[in-house]
C-alpha positions as CSV (number, residue, x, y, z in Angstrom):
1,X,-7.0,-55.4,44.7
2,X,-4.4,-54.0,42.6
3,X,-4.4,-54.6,39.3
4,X,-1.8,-54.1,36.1
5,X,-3.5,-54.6,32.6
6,X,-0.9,-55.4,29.7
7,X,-2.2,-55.1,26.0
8,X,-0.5,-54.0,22.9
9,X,-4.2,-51.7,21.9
10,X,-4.6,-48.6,23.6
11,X,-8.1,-48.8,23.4
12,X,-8.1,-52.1,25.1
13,X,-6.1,-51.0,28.2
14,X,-8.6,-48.1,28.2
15,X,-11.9,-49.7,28.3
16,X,-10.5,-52.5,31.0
17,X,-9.3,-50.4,33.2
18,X,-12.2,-48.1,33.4
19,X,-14.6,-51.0,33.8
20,X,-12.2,-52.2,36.6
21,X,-11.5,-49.2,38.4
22,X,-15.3,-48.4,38.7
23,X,-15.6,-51.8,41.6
24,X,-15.3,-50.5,44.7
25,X,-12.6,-53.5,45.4
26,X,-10.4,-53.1,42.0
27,X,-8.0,-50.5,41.4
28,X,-5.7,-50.3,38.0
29,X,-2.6,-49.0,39.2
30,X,-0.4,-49.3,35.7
31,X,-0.9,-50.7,31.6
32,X,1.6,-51.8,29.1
33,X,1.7,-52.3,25.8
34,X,4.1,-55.2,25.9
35,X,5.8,-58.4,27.8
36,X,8.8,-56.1,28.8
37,X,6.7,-53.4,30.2
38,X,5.1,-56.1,31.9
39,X,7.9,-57.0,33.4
40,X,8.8,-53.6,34.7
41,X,5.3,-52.7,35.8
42,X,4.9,-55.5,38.1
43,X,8.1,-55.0,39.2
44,X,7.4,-51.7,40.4
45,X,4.5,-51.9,41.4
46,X,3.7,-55.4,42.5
47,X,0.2,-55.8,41.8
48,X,-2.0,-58.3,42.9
49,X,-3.3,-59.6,39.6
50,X,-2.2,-59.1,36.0
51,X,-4.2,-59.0,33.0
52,X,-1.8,-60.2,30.0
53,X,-3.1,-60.4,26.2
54,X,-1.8,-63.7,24.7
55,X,-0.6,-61.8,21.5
56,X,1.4,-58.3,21.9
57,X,4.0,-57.3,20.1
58,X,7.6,-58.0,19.4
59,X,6.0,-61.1,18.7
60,X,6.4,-63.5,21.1
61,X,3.6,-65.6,22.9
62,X,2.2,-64.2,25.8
63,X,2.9,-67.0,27.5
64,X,6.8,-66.0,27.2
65,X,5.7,-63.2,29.5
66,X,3.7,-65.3,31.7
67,X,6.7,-67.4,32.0
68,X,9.0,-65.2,32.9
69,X,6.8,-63.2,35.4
70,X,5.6,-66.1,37.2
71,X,9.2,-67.4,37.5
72,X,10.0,-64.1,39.1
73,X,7.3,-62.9,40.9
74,X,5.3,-66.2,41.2
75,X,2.5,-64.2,43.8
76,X,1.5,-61.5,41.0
77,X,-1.5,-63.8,39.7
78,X,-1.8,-64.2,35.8
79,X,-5.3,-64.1,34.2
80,X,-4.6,-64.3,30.1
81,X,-6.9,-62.2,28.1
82,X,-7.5,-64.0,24.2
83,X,-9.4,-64.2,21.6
84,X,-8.0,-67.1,20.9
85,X,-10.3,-70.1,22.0
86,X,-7.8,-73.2,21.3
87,X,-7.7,-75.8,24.0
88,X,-4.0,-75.8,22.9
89,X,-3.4,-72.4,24.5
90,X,-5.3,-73.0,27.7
91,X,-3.4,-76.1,28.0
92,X,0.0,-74.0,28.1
93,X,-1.2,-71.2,30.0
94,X,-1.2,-73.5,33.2
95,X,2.2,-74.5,32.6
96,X,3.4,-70.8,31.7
97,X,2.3,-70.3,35.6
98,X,-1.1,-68.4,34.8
99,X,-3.8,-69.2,37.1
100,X,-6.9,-68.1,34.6
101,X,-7.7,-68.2,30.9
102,X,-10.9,-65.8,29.7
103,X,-11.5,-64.4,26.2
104,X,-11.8,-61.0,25.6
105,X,-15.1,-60.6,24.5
106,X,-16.5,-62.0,27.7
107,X,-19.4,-60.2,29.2
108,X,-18.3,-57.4,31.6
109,X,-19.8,-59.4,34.7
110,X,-17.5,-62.3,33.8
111,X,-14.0,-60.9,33.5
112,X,-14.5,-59.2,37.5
113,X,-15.7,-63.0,38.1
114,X,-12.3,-63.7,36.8
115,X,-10.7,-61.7,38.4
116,X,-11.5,-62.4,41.6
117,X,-11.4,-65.9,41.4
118,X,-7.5,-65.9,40.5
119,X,-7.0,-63.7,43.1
120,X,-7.7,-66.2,45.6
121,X,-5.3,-68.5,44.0
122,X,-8.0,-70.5,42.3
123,X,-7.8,-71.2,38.8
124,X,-10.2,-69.9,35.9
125,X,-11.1,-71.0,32.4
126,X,-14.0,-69.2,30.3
127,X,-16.9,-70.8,30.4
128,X,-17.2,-71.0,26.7
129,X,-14.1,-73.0,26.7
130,X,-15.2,-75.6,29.2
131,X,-15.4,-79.0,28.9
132,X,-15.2,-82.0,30.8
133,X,-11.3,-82.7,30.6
134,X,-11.4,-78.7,32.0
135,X,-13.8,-79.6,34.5
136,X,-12.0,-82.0,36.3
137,X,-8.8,-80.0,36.0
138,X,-10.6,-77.1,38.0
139,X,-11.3,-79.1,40.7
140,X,-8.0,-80.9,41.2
141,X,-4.0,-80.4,41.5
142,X,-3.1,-81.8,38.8
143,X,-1.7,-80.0,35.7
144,X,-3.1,-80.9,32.3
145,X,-1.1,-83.2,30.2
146,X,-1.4,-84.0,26.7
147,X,1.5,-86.7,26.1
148,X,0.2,-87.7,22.6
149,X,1.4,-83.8,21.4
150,X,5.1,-83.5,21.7
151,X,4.7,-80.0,21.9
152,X,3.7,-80.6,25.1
153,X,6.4,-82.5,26.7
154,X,8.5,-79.3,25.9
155,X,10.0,-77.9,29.4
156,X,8.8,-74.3,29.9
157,X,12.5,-72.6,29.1
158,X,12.4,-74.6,25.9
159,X,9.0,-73.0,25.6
160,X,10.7,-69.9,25.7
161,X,13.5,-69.9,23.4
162,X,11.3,-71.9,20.8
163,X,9.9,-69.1,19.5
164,X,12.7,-66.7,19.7
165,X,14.9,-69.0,17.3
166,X,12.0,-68.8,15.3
167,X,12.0,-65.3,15.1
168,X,15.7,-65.6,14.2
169,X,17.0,-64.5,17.5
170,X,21.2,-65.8,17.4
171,X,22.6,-68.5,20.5
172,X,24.1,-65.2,22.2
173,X,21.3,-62.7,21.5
174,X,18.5,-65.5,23.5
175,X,21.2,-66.2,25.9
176,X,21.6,-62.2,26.7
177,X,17.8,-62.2,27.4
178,X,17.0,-65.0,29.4
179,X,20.6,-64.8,31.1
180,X,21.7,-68.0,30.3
181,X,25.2,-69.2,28.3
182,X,25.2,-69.7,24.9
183,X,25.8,-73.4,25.4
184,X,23.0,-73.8,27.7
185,X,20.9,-72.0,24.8
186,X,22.6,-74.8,21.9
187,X,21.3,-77.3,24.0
188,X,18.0,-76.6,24.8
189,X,17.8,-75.9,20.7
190,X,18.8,-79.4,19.9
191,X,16.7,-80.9,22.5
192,X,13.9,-79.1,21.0
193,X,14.5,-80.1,17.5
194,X,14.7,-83.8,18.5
195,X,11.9,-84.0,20.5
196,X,9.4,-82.5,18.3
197,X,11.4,-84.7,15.0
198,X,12.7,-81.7,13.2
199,X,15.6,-81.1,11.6
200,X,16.3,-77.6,10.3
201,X,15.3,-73.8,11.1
202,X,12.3,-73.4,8.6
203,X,11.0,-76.4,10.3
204,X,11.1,-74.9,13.0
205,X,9.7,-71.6,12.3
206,X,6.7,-73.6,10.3
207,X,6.4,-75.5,13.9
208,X,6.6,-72.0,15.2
209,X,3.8,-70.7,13.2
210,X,1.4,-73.6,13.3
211,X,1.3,-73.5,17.2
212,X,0.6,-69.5,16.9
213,X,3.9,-69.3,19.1
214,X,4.4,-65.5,17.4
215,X,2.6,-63.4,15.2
216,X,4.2,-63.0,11.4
């Protein structure tokens, strides 16, 4: 099983993938410190399953990265690593295309459980996290939906600029990185603002914050 682990702390990407590369049926075969390098090492090296921290830096969620991976490469499988343990998250790392959710401070025995479960294609939630909403979700096909939270009825490329107008990214700067025209970018931002009811920028970016969509 070949594995990439993406973390923005050295010592993270260290420990993980000498704990992984110590099972006879794991072997890490690259790390990086952000989404892009994400990007680039799967690309390269088309792994089976990568480990992606929710929070690295330029900023942007995790799940941005999860997004765009899964969009291109939708048979690397996607196991976030957290310490966040919001039901909000887990909600939106199904729809971001991940197939597992486990925090970091997991025992040892439970990440490799992890693992290997989304490397068969099954999906994977901490046990910490679970509930009975989760439970059922684990055993079905269905995706979670939470139609009371607007947030949620946000399509997953408006999931992805979100947070990058937030940031202050310009129209042409997020339509140079998700290769898209800058009119296609103006109207995914005013679809945005009228389904979540807001109606200027630092609305927005408090939206933004709220939701942990970036790190200040």
């Amino acid at each position: 099983m070949r594995l990439v682990i993406a973390d923005d702390h050295a010592v993270v990407r260290t420990g993980f993938t000498m704990l992984l590369n110590y099972q006879e049926d794991m072997e890490v075969v690259g790390t990086a410190a952000d989404g892009t390098q994400a990007f680039e090492k799967v690309k390269s090296l088309s792994p089976d399953v990568l480990l992606l921290d929710l929070s690295m830096p330029p900023g942007e969620s995790g799940l941005f990265a999860a997004s765009k991976i899964h969009e291109v490469f939708p048979d690397v499988k996607i196991l976030i690593l957290t310490m966040y343990d919001d039901e909000e998250y887990i909600t939106h790392t199904f729809k971001s295309g991940a197939l597992g959710y486990i925090l970091k401070n997991s025992p040892d025995d439970e990440l490799i459980r992890a693992i290997r479960t989304v490397a068969k294609g099954d999906r994977y939630i901490d046990p910490v996290l679970m509930n009975d909403s989760f439970e059922k979700f684990l055993s079905s096909d269905e995706t979670l939906e939470h139609d009371k939270e607007p947030f949620n009825i946000l399509t997953q490329r408006e999931l992805e600029i979100l947070p990058l107008v937030a940031r202050g990214y310009g129209n042409k700067d997020i339509a140079e990185m998700l290769y898209i025209s800058v009119k296609t970018v103006e109207a995914h931002k005013s679809r945005i603002m009228d389904k979540l009811d807001l109606s200027s920028r630092p609305e927005l970016v408090e939206y933004a914050v709220k939701k942990k969509l970036f790190d200040i």
